[in-house]
RODO-2510 file (C-alpha; in nm, 4 decimals, decimal comma):
residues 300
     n   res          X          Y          Z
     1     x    -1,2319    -0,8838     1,4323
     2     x    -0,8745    -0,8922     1,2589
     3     x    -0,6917    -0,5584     1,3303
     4     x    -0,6094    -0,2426     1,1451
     5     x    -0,3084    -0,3209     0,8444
     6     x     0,0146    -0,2536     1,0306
     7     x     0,3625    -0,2562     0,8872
     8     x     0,3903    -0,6730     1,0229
     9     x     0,0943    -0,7771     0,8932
    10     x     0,2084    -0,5667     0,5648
    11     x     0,5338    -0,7468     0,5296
    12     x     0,3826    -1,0782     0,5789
    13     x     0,1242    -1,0550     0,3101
    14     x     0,3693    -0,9090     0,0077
    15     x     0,6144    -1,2000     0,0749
    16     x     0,3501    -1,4912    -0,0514
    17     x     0,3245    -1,2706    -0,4040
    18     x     0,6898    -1,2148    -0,4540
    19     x     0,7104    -1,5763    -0,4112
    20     x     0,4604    -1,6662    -0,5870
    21     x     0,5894    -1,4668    -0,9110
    22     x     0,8549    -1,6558    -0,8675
    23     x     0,6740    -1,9666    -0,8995
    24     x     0,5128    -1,8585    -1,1845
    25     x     0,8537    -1,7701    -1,3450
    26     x     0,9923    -2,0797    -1,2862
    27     x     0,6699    -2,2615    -1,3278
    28     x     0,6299    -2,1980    -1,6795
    29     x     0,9832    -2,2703    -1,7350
    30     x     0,8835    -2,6231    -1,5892
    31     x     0,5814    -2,6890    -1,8178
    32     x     0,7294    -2,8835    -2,0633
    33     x     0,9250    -3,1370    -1,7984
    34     x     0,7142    -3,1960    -1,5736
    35     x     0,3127    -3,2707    -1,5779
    36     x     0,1526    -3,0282    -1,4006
    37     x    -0,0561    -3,2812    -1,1123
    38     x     0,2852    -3,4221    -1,0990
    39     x     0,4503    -3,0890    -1,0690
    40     x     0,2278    -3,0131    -0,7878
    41     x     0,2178    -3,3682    -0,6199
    42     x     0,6248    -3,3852    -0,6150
    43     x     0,6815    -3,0212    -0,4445
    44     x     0,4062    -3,1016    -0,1432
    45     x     0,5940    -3,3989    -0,0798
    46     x     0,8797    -3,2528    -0,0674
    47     x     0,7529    -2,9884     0,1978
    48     x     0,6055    -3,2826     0,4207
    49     x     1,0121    -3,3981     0,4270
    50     x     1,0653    -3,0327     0,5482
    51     x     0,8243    -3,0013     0,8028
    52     x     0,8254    -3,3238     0,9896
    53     x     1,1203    -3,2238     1,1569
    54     x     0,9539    -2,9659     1,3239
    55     x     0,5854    -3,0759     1,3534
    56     x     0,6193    -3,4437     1,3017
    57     x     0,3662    -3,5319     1,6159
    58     x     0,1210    -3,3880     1,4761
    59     x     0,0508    -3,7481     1,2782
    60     x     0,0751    -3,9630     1,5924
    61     x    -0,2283    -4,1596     1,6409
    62     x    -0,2970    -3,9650     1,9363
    63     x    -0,2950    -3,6474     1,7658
    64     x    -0,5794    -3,3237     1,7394
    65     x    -0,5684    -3,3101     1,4192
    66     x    -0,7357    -3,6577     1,3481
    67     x    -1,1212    -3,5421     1,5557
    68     x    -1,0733    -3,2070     1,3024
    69     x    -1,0075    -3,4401     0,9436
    70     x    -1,3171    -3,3351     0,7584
    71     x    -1,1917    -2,9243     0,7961
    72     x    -0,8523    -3,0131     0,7283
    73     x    -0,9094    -3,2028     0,4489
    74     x    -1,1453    -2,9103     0,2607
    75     x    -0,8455    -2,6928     0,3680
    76     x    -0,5982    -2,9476     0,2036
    77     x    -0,8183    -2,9785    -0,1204
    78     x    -0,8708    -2,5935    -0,1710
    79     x    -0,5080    -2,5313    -0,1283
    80     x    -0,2497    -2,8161    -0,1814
    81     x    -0,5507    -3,0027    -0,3842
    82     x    -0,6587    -2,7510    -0,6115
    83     x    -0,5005    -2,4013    -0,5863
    84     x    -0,1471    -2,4895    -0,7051
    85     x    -0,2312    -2,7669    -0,9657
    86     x    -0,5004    -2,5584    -1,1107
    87     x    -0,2487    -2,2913    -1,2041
    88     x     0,0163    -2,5155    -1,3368
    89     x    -0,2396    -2,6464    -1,5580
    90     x    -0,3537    -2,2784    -1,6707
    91     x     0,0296    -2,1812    -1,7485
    92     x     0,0222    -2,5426    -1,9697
    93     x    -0,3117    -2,4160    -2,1371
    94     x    -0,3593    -2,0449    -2,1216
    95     x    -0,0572    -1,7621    -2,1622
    96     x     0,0849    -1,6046    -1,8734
    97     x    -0,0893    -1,2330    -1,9523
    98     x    -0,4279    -1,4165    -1,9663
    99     x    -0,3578    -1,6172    -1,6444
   100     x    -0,2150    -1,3199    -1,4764
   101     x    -0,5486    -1,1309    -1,6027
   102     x    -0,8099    -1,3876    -1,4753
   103     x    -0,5836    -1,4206    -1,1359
   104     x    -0,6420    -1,0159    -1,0979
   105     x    -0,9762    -1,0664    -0,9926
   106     x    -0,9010    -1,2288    -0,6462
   107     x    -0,9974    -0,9118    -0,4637
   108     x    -1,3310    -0,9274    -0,6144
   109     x    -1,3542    -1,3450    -0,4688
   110     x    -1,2361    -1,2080    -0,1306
   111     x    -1,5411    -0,9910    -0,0784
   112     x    -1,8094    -1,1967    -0,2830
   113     x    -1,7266    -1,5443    -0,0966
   114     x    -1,7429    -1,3351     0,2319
   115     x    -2,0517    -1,2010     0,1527
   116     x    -2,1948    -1,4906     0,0373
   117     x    -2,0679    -1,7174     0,3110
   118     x    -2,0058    -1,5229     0,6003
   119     x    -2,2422    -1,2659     0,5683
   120     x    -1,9481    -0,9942     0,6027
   121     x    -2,1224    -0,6460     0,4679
   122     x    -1,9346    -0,5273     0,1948
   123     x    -1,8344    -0,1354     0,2211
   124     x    -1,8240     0,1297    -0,0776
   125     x    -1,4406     0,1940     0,0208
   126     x    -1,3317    -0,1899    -0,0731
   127     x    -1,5126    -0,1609    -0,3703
   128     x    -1,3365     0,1231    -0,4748
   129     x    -1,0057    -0,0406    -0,3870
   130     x    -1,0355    -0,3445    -0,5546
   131     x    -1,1038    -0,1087    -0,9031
   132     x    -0,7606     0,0448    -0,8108
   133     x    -0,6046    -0,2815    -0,7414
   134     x    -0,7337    -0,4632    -1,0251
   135     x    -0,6573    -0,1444    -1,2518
   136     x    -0,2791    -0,1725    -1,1169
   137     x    -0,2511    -0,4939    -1,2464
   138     x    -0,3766    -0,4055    -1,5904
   139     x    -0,1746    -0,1609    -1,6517
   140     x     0,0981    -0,4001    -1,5873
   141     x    -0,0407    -0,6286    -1,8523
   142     x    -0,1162    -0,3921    -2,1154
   143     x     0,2222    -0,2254    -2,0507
   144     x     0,0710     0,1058    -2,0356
   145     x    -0,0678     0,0830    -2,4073
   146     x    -0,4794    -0,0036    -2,4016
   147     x    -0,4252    -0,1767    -2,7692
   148     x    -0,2318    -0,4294    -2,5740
   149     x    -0,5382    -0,4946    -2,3427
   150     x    -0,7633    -0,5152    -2,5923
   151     x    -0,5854    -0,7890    -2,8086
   152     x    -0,6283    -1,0363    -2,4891
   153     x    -0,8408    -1,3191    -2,5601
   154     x    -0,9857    -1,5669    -2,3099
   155     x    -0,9638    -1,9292    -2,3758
   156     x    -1,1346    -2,1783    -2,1659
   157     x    -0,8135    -2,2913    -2,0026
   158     x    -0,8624    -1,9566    -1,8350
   159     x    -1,1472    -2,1227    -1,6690
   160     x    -0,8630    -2,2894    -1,4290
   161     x    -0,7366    -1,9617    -1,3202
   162     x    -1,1188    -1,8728    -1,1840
   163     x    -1,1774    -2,1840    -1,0422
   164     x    -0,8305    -2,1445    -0,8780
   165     x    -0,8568    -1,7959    -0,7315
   166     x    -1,2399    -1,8622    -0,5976
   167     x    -1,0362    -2,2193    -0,3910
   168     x    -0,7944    -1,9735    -0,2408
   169     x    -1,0628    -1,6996    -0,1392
   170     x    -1,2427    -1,9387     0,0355
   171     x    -0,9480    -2,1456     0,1727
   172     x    -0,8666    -1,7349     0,3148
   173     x    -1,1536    -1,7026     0,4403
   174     x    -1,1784    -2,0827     0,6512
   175     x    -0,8387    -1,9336     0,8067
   176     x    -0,9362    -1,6499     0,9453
   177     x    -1,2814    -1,7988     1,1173
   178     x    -1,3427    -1,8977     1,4615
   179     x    -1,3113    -2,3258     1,4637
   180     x    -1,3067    -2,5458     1,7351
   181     x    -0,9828    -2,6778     1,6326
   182     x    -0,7148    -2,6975     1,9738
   183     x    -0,5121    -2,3364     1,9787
   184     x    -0,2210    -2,5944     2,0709
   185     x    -0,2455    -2,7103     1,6633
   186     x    -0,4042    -2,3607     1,5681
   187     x    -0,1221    -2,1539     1,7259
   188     x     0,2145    -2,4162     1,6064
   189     x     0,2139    -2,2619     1,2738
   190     x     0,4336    -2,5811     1,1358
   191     x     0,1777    -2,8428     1,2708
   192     x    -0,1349    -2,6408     1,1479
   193     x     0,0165    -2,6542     0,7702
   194     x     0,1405    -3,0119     0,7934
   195     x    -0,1930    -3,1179     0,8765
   196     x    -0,3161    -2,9309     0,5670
   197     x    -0,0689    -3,0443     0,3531
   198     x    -0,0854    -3,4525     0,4008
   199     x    -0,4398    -3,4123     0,3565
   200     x    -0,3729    -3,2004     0,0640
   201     x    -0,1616    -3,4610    -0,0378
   202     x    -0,4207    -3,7016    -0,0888
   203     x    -0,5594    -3,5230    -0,3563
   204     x    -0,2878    -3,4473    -0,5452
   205     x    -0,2435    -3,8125    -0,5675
   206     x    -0,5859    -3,8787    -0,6861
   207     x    -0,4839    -3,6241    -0,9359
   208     x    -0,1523    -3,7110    -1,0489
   209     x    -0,2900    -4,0813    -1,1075
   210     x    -0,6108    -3,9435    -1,2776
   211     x    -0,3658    -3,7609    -1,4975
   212     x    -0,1277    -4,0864    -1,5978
   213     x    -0,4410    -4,2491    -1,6282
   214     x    -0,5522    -4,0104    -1,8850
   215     x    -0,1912    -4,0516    -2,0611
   216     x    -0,1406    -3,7026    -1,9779
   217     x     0,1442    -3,7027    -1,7137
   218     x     0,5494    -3,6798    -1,8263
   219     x     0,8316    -3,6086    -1,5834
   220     x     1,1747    -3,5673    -1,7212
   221     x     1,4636    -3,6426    -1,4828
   222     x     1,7611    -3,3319    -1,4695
   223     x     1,9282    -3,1516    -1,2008
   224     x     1,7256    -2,8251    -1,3259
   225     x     1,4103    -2,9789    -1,2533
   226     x     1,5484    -3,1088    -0,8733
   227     x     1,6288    -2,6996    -0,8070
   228     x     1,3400    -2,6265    -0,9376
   229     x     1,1308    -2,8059    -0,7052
   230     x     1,3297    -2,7572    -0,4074
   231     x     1,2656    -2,3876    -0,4495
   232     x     0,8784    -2,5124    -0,4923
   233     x     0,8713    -2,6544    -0,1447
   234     x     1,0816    -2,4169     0,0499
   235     x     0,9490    -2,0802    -0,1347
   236     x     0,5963    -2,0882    -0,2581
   237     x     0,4953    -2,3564    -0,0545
   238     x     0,6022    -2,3326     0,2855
   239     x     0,7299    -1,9941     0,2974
   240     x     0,4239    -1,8271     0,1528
   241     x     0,2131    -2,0642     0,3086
   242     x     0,2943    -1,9908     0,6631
   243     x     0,3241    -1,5967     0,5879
   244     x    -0,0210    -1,5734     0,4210
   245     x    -0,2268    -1,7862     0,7029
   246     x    -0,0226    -1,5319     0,9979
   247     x    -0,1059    -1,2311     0,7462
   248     x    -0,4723    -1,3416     0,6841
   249     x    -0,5337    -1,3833     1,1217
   250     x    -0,3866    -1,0273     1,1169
   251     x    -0,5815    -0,8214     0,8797
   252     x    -0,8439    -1,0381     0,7463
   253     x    -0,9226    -1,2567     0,4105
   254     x    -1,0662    -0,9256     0,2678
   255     x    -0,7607    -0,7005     0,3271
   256     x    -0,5115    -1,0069     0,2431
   257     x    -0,6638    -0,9892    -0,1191
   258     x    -0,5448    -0,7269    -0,2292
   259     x    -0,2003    -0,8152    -0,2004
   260     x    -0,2423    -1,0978    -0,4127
   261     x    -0,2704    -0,8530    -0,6817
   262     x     0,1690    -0,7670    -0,6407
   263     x     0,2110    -1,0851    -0,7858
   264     x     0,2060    -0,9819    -1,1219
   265     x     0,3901    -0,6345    -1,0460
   266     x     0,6547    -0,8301    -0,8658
   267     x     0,6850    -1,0830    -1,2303
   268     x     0,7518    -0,7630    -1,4031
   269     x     1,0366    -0,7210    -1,1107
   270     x     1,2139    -1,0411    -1,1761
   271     x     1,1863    -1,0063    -1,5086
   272     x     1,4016    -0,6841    -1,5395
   273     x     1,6360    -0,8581    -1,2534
   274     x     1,6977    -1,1763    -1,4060
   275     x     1,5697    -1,1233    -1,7703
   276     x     1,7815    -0,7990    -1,8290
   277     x     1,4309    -0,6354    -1,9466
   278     x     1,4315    -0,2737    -1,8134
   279     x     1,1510    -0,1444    -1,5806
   280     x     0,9287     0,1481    -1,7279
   281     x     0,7010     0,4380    -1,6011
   282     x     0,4219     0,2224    -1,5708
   283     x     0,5514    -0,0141    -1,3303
   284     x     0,5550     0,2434    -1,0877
   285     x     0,1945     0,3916    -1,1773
   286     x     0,0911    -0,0188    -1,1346
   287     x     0,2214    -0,0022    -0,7744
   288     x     0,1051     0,3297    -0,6824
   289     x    -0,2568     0,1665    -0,8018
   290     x    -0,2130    -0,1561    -0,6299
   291     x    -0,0726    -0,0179    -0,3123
   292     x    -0,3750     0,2441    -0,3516
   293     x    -0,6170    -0,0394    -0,3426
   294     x    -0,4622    -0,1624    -0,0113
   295     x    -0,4654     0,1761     0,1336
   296     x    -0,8107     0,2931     0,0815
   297     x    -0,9649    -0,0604     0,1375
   298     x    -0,7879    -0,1250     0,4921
   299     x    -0,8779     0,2225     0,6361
   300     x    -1,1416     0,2109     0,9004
***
């Protein structure tokens, strides 16, 4: 039973969505040099370079992880697989409000998949704070005007975006459960996400080539795009990655979705810092909501 939100467990889960913004920032900057699959295949390879220094025996033939392939490799598909190259593709297809919009619901995925799968009773109090959650983040999008909100239209690329968020609930969700995984690869925080991450690797391959196949992938080469996915790996890959799996054993998958709900809060953030734009009331009424959300839905 994960513990009561803390001030740790806190700080660990609002890193992955500042990050995160960032990757969407820079992400969408991206989109027109770089194929999404590609995007996605090039920065997890790039992390693998990162880790193996420190978790590098974690591939010896001799290794735990091999008797424990078929969880890591649904672990590697939901996340490195699918999460990431799913919302490349939906900033290529969809605009960032709608993305942002669809991606609001991933409180709502948190408690359905562990319903649904885990059986975990679902109480009137996280109901409530996923409304004020999801209501912080649309007042982000609509800027605090309703006619803004109700000009959004969905297009089916926002279909990614869904199928995106539901991967990441349940790839949450596998964290936080008991398995019968070693704790010595459980507890090494590096060797746990390389494992993920060279199975996750796989499909992004199968990807990327679908996608050439297709006559759909481009890369062009510049020193822009080399920064760009440096910050990939380091940032929203590893970074987040190992804060969000020590945030999710803390508090739970449930409590952990809420926070994925900053991310668009925290876009408005780098915006004014490194857009000039200049932050309004309503930024602050979006946090007070969000933060609400996490408040009321992590009491016991």
């Amino acid at each position: 039973m994960p513990a009561p939100l803390n001030l740790s467990a806190a700080l660990l889960l609002s890193l992955p969505p500042l990050l995160w913004a960032g990757n969407a920032v820079v992400g969408r900057l991206m989109s027109e040099l770089v194929s999404p699959m590609t995007l996605n295949l090039l920065r997890w390879l790039l992390a693998i370079v990162i880790l193996l220094p420190l978790a590098g025996q974690v591939l010896r033939r001799d290794s735990p992880l091999w008797p424990h392939w078929r969880r890591f490799s649904l672990l590697g598909l939901l996340s490195v697989g699918s999460y990431n190259a799913l919302l490349y593709l939906a900033l290529n297809t969809s605009t960032p409000i709608n993305v942002t919009l669809v991606g609001a619901g991933m409180p709502v995925w948190m408690l359905l998949i562990g319903r649904l799968k885990y059986g975990v009773v679902i109480s009137l109090r996280q109901w409530l704070g996923a409304a004020l959650s999801v209501s912080g983040v649309l007042v982000v999008l609509c800027r605090g005007q309703l006619a803004m909100l109700l000009q959004v239209r969905l297009v089916p690329g926002d279909l990614y975006v869904l199928m995106a968020s539901a991967a990441w609930a349940y790839y949450s969700w596998m964290l936080a459960r008991p398995t019968t995984e070693p704790a010595a690869l459980r507890n090494n925080w590096s060797a746990f996400l390389l494992g993920q991450i060279v199975f996750g690797v796989l499909w992004a391959t199968l990807f990327t080539g679908g996608e050439w196949a297709l006559g759909k992938g481009y890369f062009t080469w510049s020193w822009p795009v080399v920064l760009a996915l440096v910050f990939f790996a380091v940032g929203p890959a590893v970074l987040a990655y190992r804060a969000w799996g020590a945030g999710v054993q803390r508090s739970g998958p449930a409590i952990a979705g809420f926070f994925a709900n900053l991310t668009p809060l925290f876009t408005a953030l780098l915006s004014t810092a490194f857009l000039g734009e200049t932050p309004h009331l309503f930024h602050a009424l979006a946090f007070a909501l969000i933060v609400g959300g996490i408040v009321v839905s992590s009491r016991r």
